[in-house]
VEXDREN-2710 file (C-alpha; in Angstrom, 1 decimal):
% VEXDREN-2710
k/r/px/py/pz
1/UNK/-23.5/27.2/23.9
2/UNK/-23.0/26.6/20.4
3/UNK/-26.0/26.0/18.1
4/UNK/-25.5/22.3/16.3
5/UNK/-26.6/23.5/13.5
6/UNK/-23.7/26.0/13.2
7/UNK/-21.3/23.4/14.5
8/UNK/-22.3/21.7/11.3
9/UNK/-22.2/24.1/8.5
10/UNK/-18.5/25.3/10.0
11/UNK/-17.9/21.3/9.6
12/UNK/-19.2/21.3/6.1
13/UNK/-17.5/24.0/5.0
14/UNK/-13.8/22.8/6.2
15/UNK/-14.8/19.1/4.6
16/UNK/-15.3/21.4/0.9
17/UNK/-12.3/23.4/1.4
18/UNK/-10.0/20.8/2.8
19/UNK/-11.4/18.5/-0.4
20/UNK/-10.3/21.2/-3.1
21/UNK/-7.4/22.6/-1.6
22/UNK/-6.2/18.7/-1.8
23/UNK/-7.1/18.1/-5.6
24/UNK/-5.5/21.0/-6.3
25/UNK/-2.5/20.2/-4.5
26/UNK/-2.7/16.4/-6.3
27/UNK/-3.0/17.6/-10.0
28/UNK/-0.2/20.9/-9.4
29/UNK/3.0/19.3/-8.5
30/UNK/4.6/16.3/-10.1
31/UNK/4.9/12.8/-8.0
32/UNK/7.6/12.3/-4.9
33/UNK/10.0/9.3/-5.4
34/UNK/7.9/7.7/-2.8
35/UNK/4.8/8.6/-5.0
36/UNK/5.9/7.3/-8.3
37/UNK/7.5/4.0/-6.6
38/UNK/4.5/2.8/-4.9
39/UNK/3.3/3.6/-9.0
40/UNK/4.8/0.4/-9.5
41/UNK/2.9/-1.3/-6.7
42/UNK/-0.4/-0.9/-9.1
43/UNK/1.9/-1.3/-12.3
44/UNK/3.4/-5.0/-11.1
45/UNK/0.6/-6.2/-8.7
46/UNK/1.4/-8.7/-6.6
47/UNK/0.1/-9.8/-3.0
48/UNK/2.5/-7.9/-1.1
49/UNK/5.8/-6.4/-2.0
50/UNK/9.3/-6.2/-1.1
51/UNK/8.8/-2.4/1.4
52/UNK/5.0/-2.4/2.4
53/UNK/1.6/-4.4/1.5
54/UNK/-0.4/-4.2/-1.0
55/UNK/-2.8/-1.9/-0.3
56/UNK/-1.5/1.2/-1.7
57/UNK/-1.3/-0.2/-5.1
58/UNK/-4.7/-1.7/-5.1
59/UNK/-6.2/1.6/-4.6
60/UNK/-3.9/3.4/-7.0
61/UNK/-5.3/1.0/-9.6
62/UNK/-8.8/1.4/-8.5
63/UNK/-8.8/5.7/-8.4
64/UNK/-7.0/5.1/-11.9
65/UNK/-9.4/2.9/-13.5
66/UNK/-6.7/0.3/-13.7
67/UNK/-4.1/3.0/-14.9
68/UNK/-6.4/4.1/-17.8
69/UNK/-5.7/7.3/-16.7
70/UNK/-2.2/7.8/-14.7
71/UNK/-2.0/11.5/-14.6
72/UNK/-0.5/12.7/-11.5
73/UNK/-4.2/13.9/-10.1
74/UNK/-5.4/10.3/-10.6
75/UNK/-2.4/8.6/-9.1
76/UNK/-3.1/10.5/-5.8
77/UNK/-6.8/10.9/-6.1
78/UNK/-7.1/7.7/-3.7
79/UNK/-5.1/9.8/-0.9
80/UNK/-7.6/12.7/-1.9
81/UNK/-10.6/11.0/-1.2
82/UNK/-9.3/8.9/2.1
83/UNK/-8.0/11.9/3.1
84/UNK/-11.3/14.1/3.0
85/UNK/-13.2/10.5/4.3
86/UNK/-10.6/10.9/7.3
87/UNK/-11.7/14.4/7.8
88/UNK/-14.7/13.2/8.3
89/UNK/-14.2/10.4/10.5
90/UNK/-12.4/12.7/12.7
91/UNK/-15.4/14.7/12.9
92/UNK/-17.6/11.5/13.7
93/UNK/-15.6/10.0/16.4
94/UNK/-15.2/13.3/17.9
95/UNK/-18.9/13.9/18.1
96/UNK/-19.2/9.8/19.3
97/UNK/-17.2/10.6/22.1
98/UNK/-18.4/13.7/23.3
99/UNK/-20.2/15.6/21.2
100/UNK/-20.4/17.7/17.8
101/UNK/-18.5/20.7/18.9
102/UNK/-15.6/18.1/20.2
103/UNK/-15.8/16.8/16.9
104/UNK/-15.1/20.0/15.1
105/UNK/-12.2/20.4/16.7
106/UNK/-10.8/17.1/16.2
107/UNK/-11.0/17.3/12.6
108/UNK/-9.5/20.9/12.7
109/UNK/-6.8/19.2/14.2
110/UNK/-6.5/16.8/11.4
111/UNK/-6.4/19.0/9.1
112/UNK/-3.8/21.7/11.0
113/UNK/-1.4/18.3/11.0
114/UNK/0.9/18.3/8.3
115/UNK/1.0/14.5/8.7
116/UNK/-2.7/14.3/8.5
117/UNK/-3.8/17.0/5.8
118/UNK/-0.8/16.4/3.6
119/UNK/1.5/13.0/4.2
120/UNK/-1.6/10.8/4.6
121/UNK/-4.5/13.0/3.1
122/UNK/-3.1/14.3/-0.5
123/UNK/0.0/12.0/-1.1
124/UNK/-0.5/8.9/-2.2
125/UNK/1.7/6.6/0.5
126/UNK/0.6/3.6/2.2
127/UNK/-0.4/6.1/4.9
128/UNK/-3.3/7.6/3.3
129/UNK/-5.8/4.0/3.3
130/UNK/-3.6/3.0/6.8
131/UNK/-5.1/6.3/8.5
132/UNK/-8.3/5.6/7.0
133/UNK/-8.8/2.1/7.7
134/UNK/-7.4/2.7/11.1
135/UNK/-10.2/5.6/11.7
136/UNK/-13.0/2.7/10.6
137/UNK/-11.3/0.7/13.2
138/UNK/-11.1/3.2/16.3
139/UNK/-14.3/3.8/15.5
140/UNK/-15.7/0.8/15.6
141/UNK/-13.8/-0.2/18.8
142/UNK/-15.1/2.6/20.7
143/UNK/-18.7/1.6/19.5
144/UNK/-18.2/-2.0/20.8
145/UNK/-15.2/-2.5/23.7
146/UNK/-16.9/-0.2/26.3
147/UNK/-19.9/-1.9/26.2
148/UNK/-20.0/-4.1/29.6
149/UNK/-22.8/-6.2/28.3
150/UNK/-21.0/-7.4/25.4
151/UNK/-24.8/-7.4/23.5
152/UNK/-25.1/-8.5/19.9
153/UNK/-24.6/-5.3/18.1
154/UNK/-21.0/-4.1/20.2
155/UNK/-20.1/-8.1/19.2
156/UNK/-20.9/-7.1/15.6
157/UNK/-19.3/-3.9/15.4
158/UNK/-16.4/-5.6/16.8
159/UNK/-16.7/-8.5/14.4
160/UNK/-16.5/-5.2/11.5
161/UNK/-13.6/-3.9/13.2
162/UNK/-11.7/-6.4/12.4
163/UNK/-11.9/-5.8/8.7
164/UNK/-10.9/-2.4/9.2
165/UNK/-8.0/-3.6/10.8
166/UNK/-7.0/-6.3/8.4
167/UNK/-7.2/-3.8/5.5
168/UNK/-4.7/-1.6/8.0
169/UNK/-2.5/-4.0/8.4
170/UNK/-2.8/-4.9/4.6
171/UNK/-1.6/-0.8/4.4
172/UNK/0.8/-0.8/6.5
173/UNK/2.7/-3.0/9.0
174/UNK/2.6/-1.1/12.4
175/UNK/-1.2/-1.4/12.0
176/UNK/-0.5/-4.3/14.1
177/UNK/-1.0/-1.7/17.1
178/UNK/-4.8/-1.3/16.6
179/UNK/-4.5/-5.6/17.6
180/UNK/-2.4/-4.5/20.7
181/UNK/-4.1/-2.1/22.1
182/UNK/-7.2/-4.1/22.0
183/UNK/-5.6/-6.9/23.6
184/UNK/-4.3/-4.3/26.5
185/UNK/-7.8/-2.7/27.1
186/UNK/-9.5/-6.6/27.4
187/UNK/-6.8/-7.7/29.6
188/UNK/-6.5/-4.6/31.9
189/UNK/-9.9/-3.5/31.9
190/UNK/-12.6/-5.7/30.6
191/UNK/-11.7/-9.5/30.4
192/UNK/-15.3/-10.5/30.2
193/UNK/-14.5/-10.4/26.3
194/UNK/-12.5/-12.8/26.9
195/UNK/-15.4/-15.4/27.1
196/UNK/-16.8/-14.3/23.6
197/UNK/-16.1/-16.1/20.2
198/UNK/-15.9/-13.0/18.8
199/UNK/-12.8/-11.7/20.4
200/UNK/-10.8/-14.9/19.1
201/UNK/-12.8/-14.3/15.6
202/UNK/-11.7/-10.7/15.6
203/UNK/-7.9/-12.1/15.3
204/UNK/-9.0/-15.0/13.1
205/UNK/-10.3/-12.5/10.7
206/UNK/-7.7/-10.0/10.4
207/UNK/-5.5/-13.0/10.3
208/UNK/-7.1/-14.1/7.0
209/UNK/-7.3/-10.5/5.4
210/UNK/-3.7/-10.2/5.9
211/UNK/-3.1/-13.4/5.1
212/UNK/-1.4/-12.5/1.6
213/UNK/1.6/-10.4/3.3
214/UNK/2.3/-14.1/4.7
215/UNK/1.9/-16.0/1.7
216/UNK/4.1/-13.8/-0.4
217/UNK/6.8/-13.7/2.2
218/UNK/7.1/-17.4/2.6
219/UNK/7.2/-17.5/-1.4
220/UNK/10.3/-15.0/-0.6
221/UNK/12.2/-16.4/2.3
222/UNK/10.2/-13.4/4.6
223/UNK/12.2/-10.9/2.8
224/UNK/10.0/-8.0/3.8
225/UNK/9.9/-8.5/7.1
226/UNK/13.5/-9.5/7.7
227/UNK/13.9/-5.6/5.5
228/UNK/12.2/-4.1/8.5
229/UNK/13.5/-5.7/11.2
230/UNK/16.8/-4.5/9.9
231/UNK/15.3/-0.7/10.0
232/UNK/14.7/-1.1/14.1
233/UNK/16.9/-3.3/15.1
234/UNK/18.4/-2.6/18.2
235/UNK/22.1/-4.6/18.1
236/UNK/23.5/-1.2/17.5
237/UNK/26.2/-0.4/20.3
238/UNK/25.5/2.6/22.1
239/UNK/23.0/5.4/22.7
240/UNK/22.8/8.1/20.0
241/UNK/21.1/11.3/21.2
242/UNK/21.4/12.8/17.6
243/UNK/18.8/10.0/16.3
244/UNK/16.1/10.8/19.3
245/UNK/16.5/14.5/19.0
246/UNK/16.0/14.5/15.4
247/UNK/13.0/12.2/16.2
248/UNK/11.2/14.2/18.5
249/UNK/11.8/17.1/16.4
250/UNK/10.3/15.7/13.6
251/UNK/7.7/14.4/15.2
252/UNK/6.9/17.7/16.3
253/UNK/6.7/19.3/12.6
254/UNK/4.9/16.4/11.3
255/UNK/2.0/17.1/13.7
256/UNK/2.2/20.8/13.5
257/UNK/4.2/22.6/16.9
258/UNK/0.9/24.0/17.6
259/UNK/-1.1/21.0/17.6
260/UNK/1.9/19.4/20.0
261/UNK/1.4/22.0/22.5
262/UNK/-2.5/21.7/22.7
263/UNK/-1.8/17.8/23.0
264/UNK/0.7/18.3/25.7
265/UNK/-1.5/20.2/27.6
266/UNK/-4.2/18.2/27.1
267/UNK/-2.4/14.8/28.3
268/UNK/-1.0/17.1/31.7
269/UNK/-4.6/17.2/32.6
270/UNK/-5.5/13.7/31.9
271/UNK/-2.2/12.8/33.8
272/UNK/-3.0/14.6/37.4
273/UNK/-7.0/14.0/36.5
274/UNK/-7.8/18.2/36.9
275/UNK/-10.3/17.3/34.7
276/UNK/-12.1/13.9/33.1
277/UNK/-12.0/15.0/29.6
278/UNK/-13.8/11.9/28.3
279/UNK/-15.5/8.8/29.6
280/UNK/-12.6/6.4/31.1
281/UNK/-13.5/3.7/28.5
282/UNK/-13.1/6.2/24.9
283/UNK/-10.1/7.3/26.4
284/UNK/-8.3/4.2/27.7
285/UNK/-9.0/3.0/23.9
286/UNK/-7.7/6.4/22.9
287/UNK/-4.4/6.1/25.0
288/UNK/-4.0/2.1/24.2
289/UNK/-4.1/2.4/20.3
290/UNK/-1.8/5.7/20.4
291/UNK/0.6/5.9/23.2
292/UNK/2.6/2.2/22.8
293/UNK/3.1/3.0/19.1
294/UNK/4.5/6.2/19.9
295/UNK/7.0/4.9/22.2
296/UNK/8.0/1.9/20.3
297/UNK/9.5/3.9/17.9
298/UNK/10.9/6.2/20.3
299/UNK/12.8/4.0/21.7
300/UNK/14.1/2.7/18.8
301/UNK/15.4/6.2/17.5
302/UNK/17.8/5.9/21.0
303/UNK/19.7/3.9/19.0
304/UNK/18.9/3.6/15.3
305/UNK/17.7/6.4/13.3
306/UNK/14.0/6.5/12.4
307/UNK/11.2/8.2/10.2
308/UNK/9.2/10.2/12.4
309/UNK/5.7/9.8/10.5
310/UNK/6.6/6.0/11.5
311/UNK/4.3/7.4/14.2
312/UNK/2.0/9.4/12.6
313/UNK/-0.9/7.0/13.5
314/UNK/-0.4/6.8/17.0
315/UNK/-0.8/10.9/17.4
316/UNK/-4.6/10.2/15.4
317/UNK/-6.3/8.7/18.8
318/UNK/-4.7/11.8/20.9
319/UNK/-5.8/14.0/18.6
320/UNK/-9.3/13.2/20.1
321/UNK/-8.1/14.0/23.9
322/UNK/-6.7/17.6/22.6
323/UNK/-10.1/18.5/21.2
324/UNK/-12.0/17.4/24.2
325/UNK/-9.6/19.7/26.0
326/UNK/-10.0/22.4/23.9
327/UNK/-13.8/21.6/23.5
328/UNK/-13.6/22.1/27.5
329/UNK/-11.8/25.0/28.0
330/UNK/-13.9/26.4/25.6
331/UNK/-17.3/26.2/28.0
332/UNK/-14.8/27.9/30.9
333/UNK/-13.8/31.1/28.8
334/UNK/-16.3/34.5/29.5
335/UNK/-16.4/34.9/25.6
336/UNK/-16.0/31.8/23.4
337/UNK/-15.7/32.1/19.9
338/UNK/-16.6/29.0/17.7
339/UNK/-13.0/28.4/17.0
340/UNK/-9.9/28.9/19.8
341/UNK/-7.5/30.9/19.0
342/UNK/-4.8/27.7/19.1
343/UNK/-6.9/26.1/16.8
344/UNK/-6.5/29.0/14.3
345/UNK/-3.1/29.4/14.9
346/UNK/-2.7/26.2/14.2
347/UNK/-4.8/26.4/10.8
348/UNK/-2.7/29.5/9.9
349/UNK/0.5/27.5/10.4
350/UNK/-0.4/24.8/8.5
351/UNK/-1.7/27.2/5.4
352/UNK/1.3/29.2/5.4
353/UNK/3.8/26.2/5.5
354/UNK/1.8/24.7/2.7
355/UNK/1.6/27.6/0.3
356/UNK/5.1/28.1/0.7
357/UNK/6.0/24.8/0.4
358/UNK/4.4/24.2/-3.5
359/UNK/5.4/27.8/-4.2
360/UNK/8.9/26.4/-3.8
361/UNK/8.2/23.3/-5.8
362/UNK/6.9/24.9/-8.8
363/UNK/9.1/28.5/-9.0
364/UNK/12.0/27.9/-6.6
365/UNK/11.1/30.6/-4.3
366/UNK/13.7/30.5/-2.4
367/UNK/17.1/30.2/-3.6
368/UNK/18.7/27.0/-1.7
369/UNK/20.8/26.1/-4.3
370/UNK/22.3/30.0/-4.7
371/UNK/23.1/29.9/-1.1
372/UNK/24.7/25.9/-1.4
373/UNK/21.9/24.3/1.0
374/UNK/19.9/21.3/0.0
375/UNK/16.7/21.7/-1.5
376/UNK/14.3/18.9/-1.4
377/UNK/11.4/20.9/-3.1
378/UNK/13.7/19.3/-6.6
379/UNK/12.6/15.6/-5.8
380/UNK/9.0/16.9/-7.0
381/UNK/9.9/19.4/-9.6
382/UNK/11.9/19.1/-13.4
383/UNK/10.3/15.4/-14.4
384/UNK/8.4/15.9/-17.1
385/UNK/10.9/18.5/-18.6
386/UNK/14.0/15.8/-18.4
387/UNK/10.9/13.4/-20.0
388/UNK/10.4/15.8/-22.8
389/UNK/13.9/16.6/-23.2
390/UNK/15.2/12.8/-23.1
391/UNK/12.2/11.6/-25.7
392/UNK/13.7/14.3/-28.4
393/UNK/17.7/13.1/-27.8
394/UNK/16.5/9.1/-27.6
395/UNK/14.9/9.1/-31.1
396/UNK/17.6/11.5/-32.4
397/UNK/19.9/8.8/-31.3
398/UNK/17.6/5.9/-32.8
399/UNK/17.2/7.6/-35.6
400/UNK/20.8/8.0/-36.8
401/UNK/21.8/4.4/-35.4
402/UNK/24.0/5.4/-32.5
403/UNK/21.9/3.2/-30.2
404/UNK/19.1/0.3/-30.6
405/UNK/15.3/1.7/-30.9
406/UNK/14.7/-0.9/-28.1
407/UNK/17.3/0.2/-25.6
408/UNK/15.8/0.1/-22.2
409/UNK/17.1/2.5/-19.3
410/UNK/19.3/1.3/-16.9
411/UNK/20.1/2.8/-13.2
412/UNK/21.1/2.4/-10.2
413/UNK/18.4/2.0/-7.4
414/UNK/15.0/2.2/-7.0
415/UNK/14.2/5.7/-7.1
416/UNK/15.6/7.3/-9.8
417/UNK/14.1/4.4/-11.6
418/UNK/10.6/4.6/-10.7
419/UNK/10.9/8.6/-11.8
420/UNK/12.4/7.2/-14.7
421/UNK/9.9/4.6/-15.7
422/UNK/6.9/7.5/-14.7
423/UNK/8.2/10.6/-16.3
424/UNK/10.8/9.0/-19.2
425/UNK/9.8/5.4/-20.1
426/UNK/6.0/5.6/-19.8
427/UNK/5.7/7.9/-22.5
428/UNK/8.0/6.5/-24.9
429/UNK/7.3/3.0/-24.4
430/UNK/10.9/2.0/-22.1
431/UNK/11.1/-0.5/-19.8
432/UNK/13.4/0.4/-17.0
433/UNK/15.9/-2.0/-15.1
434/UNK/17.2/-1.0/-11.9
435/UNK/20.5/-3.2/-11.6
436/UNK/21.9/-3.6/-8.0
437/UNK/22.0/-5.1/-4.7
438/UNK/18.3/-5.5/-3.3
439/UNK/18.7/-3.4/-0.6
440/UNK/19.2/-0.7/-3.5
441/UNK/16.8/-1.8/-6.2
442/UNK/13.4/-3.0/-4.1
443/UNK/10.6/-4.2/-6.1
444/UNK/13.1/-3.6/-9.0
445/UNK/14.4/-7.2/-8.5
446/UNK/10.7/-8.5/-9.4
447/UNK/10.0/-5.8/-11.9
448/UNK/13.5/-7.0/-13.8
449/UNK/12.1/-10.4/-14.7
450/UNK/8.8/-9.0/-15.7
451/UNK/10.5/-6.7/-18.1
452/UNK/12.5/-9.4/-19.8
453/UNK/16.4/-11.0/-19.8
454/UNK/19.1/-8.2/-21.6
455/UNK/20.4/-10.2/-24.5
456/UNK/23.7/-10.3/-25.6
457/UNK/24.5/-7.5/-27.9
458/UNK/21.8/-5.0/-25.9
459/UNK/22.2/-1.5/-25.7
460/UNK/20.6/0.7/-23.3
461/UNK/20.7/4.0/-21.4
462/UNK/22.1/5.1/-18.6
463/UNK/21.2/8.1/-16.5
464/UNK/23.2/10.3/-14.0
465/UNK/21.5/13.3/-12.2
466/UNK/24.1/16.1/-10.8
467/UNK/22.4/16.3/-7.2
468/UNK/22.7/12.1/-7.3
469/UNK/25.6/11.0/-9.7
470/UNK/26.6/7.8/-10.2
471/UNK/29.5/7.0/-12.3
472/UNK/28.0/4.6/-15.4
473/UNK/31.9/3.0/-16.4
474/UNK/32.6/2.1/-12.5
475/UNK/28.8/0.6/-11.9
476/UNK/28.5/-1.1/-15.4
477/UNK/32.1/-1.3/-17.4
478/UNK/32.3/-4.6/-17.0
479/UNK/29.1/-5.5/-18.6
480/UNK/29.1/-3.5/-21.6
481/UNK/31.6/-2.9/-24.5
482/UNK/31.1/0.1/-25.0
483/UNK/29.8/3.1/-22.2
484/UNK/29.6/6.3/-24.1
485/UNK/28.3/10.3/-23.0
486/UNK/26.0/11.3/-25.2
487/UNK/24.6/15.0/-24.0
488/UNK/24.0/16.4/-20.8
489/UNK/20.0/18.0/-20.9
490/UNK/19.9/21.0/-18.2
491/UNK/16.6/21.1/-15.7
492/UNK/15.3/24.6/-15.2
493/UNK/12.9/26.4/-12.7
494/UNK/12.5/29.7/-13.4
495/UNK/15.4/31.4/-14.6
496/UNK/17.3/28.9/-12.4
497/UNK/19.3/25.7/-13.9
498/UNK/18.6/23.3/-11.1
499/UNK/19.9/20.0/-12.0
500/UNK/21.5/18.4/-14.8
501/UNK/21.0/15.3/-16.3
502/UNK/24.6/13.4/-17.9
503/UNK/22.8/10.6/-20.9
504/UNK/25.5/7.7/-21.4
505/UNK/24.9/5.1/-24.1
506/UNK/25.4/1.8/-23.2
507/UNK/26.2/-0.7/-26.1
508/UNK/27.0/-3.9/-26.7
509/UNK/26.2/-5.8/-23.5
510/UNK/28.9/-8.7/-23.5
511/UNK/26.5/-11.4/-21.8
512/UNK/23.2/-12.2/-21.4
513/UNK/21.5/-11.0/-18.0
514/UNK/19.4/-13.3/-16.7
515/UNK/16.7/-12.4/-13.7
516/UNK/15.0/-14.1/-11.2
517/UNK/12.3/-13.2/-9.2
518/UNK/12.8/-15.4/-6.2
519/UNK/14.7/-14.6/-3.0
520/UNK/17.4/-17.9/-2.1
END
């Protein structure tokens, strides 16, 4: 039997560590091009936006001060601090459940997940508030559904549920879950909610919270949701094994192999009921707010490929049934430690892969581009140099009168650009336009009219990147007299060169470009 007390301090201590190792993490390696796009999100508020809602720019600006200060630890210090909240919620639900022990586990499990401890807990996506909100949520559920009497406080806590799941769903979309699965555990197990006002004021509420993702759709023909519908729709011909596979594969990285094994095992048990891990309530609500997200977008990957942390939430409530298993097996071993030995190889896994991982983004440990593979470590790495680098050859430029002092930068799509506007125009004062169709460009068709119309007679820059070129004369000859290479600045990491940037200027645009916010 383990002593609380020490159940605790071992709880305490992985809540510190997890908390620094994620500031450091935030403040060590420049932003994703997920990162500094959702940048514009708290840049160019709006009530929703043309990918997700609006959530994840409405903390940004919060954790920033309103942008006052925009340095990469502040931009992901809202990921930092829902992430170590998470942590902790793990830990409280765990211990709600069954009890502190279980609890433990379940946030070592959070934080062995690579989706958990890094994707939604030190990066700032829309994941990081969605996990956290949808925590708040399970929580709250499991403090209220169960409860056979339906007495005032479960209707409360209910009632406070559904905030936690409006501000989910005002994260991200497939929050929409959480409202299924408690429609599933009402209907299948305890209709007496259905006689409440507060079950139909739990949907009236979240339907009000989310109510600006419907308001700025209809303001934009329902472009968002039309955007993702065309992501999972399933008019594709034919099964494609490829997409599933690489699904499933994913899915297991994302949630750490290790942690996929324990949950395995743990839903084998709950499936020929060797053992009752949890009360039949918690874990109904466990299995209905996890299992139908997961294979939704399962079965959409048979035919349309698919981002495996799409699921990422849905793993969160199992995570719960694999420390109760682990919590169980525990009480049946002659000599248990305070921590399984999965759990810590789990823990090792995830340190390793990490450490490597920003080793690679910072020095280039190993040498992918020597041996011709593909390095994604370079989408976080060489920024601020080509920012540095492009500030000295713009005013050189300026200076001599080769090009206009107000020539904005001009690309393609919407990531270089928000890079671009983070790491080049933010420090010297450029807007950037992303011109394109709007499946390329995003929130780049809004930000265009909030920069300005290009006159007639406007210069500007244009941008190539050797890992990403696109050819200036065949994207924009027809718009401009003149399209001109100016110098190519060189990226390094280490002793390595490890991209190259080709600087066009742009002169003379032959027409005025005119933008417009609204979707026809």
């Amino acid at each position: 039997m383990v002593s609380p007390r020490r159940t605790y301090l071992a709880f305490y201590i992985l809540l510190a560590l997890s908390a620094l190792f994620r500031g450091f993490v935030a403040g060590f390696i420049e932003l994703g091009n997920d990162e500094v796009y959702y940048l514009t999100y708290a840049r160019f508020p709006a009530l929703s936006h043309f990918d997700h809602p609006p959530m994840v720019g409405l903390v940004i600006q919060f954790f920033t001060f309103n942008l006052a200060y925009d340095s990469e630890f502040f931009v992901r210090l809202a990921a930092v601090v829902f992430g170590t909240l998470s942590t902790g919620l793990m830990f409280l639900i765990g211990k709600q459940i069954r009890n502190p022990l279980t609890g433990l586990y379940a946030a070592l499990l959070y934080t062995a997940s690579f989706y958990g401890f890094i994707l939604s807990g030190t990066f700032m996506l829309p994941d990081a508030p969605q996990v956290f909100f949808w925590l708040v949520t399970l929580y709250l559920l499991l403090l209220s559904l169960p409860d056979r009497e339906m007495v005032k406080k479960s209707r409360n806590f209910l009632l406070l549920a559904a905030v936690t799941a409006g501000l989910a769903l005002l994260s991200k979309y497939h929050s929409v879950f959480l409202l299924t699965g408690v429609v599933a555990y009402v209907l299948f197990y305890q209709r007496g909610w259905l006689k409440t006002r507060e079950f139909y004021l739990f949907f009236l509420i979240v339907a009000l919270i989310s109510a600006p993702i419907f308001f700025w759709n209809i303001e934009n023909n329902f472009i968002s949701f039309t955007f993702h519908e065309s992501r999972i729709s399933l008019t594709e011909s034919g099964l494609r094994p490829q997409f599933f596979l690489t699904e499933i594969v994913g899915e297991f990285l994302y949630n750490n192999p290790v942690n996929m094994v324990i949950l395995i095992a743990a839903l084998v048990a709950v499936w020929f009921r060797r053992r009752f891990l949890l009360e039949k309530p918690c874990l109904r609500i466990l299995l209905w707010t996890s299992i139908p997200l997961i294979l939704v977008f399962q079965s959409f990957s048979l035919v349309r490929s698919t981002l495996p942390h799409w699921t990422g939430p849905g793993y969160l409530g199992l995570i719960f049934i694999s420390a109760a298993f682990l919590e169980e097996r525990r009480g049946n071993s002659s000599k248990p430690g305070l921590i399984p030995w999965p759990l810590t190889a789990a823990l090792a896994l995830m340190l390793a892969i990490s450490v490597t991982t920003i080793g690679q983004i910072r020095y280039g440990w190993v040498p992918l581009k020597k041996w011709h593979a593909a390095d994604p470590s370079l989408d976080m790495t060489g920024w601020e140099q080509l920012g540095t680098k492009f500030d000295l050859l713009a005013k050189y430029n300026e200076d001599h009168g080769l090009i206009g002092k107000n020539a904005p930068i001009v690309t393609f799509r919407w990531f270089p650009a928000a890079n671009f506007d983070y790491y080049l125009g933010r420090r010297i004062s450029k807007p950037v336009y992303a011109l394109g169709t709007l499946e390329r460009i995003h929130k780049y068709h809004w930000i265009n009219r909030i920069n300005g119309n290009l006159r007639k007679g406007s210069d500007a820059w244009f941008i190539s990147l050797s890992d990403d070129y696109e050819d200036p004369v065949a994207l924009y000859g027809s718009l401009f007299m003149g399209i001109v290479p100016t110098d190519t600045l060189y990226i390094t990491r280490g002793r390595d060169t490890v991209r190259r940037a080709f600087v066009f200027r742009m002169t003379d645009l032959k027409e005025e470009m005119v933008f417009t916010g609204r979707i026809d």
